[in-house]
N, C-alpha and C positions, 0 to 999 in steps of 0.2 A: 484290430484283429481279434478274432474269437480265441479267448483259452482252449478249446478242443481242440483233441490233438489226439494222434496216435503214434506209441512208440512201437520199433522195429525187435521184435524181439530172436525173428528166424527169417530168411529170404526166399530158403530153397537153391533151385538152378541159377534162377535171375529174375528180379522184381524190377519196374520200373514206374516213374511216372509218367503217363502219358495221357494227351487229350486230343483234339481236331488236329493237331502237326501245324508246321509254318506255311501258312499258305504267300504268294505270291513272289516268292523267292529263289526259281529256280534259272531265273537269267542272269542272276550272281553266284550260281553253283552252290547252294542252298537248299536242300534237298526237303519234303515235308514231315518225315518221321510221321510219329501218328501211332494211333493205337492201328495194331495189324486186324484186328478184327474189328474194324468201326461199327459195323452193326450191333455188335455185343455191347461195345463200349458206349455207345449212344443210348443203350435201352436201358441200362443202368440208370444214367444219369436220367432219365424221362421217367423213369418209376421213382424216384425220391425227389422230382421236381427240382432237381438242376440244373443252372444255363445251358443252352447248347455250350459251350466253351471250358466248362468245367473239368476237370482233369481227374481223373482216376488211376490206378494203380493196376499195370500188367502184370500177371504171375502165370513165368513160362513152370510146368508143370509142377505146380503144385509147390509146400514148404511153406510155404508165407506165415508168419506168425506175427500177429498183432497185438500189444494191448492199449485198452481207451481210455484217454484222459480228457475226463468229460463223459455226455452220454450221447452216445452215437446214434447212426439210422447208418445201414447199411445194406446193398445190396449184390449178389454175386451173379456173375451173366460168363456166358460164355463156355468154356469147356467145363461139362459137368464134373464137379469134384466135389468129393465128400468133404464138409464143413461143418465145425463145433466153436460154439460158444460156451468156454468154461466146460467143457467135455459135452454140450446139449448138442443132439446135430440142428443145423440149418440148412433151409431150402435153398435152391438154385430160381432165381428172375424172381425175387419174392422179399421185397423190404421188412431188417428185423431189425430189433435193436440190440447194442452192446454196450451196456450199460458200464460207469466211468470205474477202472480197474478191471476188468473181465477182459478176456484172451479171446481174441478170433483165431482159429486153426485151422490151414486148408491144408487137406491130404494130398495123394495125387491124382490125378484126372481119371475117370473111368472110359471117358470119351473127349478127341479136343486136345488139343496142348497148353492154351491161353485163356486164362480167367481171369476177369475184371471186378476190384474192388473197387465199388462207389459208394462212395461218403456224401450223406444231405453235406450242402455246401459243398463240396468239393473240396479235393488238396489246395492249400494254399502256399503259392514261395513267388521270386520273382521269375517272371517271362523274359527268355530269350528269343528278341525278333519277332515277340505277340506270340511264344507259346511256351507251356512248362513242359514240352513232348523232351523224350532223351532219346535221340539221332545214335544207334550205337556204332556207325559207319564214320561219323565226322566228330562224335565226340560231344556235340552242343547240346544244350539240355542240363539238367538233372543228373548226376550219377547214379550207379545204378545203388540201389539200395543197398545198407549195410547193417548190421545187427548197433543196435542202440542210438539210432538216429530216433531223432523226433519229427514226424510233417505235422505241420500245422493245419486244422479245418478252417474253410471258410466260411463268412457269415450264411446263415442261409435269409434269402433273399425271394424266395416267391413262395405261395402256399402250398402244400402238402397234397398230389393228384387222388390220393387215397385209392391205389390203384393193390388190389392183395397179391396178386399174382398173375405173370406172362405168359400165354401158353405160347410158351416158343417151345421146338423141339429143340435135342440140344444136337451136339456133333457127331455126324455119323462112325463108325466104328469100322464099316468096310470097305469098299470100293468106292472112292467121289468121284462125281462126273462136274467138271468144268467147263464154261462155255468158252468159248474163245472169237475172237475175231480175225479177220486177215491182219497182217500186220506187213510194215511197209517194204519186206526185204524177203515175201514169200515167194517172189519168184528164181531168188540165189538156192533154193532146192528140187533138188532131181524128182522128188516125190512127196511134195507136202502134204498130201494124203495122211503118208502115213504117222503124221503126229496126232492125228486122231485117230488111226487103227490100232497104233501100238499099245500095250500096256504099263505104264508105267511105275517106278516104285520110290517112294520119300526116303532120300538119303539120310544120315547120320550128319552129312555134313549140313544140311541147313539150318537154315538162323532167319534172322529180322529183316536182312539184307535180301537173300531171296533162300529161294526152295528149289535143290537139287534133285534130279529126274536122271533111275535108273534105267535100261531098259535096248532093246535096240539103236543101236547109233542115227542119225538122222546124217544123209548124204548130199554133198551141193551138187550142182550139177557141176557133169567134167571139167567145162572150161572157165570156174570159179573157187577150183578147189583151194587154190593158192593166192586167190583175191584176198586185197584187204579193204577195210573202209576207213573213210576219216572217221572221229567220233562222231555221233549223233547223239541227240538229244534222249534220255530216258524218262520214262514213266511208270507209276506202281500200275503192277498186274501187265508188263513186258515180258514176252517170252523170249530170252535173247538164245542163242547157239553156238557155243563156244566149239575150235577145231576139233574135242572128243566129239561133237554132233550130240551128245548128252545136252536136254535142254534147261534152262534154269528161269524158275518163274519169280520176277523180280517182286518183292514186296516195300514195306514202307521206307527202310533205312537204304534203297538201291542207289546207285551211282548216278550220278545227274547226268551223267554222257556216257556211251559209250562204242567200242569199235567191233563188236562183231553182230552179225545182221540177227534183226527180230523179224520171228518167223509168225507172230501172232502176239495179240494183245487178250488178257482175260477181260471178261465184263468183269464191271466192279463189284458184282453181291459173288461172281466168285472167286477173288481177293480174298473178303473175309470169310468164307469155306476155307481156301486154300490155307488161310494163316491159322486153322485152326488143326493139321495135317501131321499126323506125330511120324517119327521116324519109321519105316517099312509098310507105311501103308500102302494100297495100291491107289492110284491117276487114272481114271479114261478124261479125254480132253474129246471134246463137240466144239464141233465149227458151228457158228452160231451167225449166218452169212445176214 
């Protein structure tokens, strides 16, 4: 194991370790966790020439404070936030370094909820079920980050893309539009139209688990107002419909089964949109047939 290492020195909201999630384990109720915004967390690791599988650090808005034991290569993806090394700012999708004793700083997000730190080599500790992801629904994983933990780097392993910078754009700020798909229980409503005509707005109460939608009620039809279902099977980017008709868009840490009908599944590049949605923003949702 490599000496580099970074200690925790601030969290913020909630930091965690996260990478690809558990894949192949939801027929033992094993959910995949996951970085919620995979796309961000992928481009990280591919600008400092990380394994796909490498594991990075979640920071729901902003706080993170870091300092390097060893000298680092890092890179930040995701919701644009203002970041210093040693009070210097640093770019967003753009590998720097933090050289061994110096302080990473992240502010809070100007756009975005969720930024990813990747480290050349990536977090290093042991896998649970083939992943270091921390599941904040079931518990498994990683805890979430504490002031004065140590993580450990690991080896780096392939050579350097020499890549300066991603022109990605970063998270939008106003209105996102989501695509959606049918999903298997769109016919248990009177107008499923209107979950694409309504306007919707990110509640206070969402998390990792999923994302709460304020907004006009959605209505079953008459003669299923009082229907129930066995549970069924879920998946991230599920749009399920609980009795307020208020709908809720499942993200990484969602329930492996559940009992009230999904009205619509999102595509998966608008997952990681969706996972990047701070509280009061407004949702239009596109049927994407």
């Amino acid at each position: 194991m490599s000496a580099r290492a970074v200690e925790v020195l601030a969290t913020g909201p909630l930091a965690l370790v996260q990478d690809r999630g558990r894949v192949g384990h939801l027929a033992v109720g094993v959910g995949r966790a996951g970085a919620a915004d995979a796309g961000a967390h992928l481009l990280g690791g591919r600008l400092l020439g990380n394994a796909p599988d490498a594991a990075s650090l979640e920071v729901t808005f902003g706080g993170l404070r870091l300092r390097a034991k060893g000298d680092l290569l890092v890179c930040l993806t995701g919701a644009t936030t203002p970041a210093t090394v040693d009070g210097r700012p640093m770019p967003m999708a753009s590998p720097f370094e933090v050289r061994d004793g110096q302080e990473l700083a992240l502010g809070t997000p100007t756009a975005g909820l969720r930024t990813y730190v990747s480290i050349r080599g990536g977090i290093a500790a042991t896998p649970v079920l083939g992943s270091l992801a921390t599941d904040t629904m079931s518990g498994l994983g990683p805890p979430p980050l504490a002031p004065g933990q140590v993580l450990p780097v690991g080896r780096v392993t392939a050579r350097f893309p020499h890549v300066d910078v991603a022109g990605v754009r970063g998270p939008a700020t106003g209105t996102v539009t989501l695509d959606v798909l049918p999903g298997p229980r769109l016919d248990w409503f009177a107008a499923p139209e209107r979950l694409a005509s309504t306007p919707w707005q990110v509640t206070s109460r969402s998390d990792r688990v999923g994302i709460r939608l304020e907004g006009e009620p959605l209505e079953r039809r008459p003669e299923l107002r009082d229907a129930e279902l066995p549970s069924e099977g879920m998946v991230r980017g599920a749009i399920q419909v609980p009795p307020s008709g208020l709908p809720v868009l499942f993200l990484d840490d969602h329930p492996v089964t559940g009992g009230y009908p999904v009205i619509s599944v999102l595509r998966a590049a608008a997952v990681d949109l969706a996972a990047q949605l701070v509280p009061g923003q407004h949702v239009r949702l596109r049927w994407d047939h």
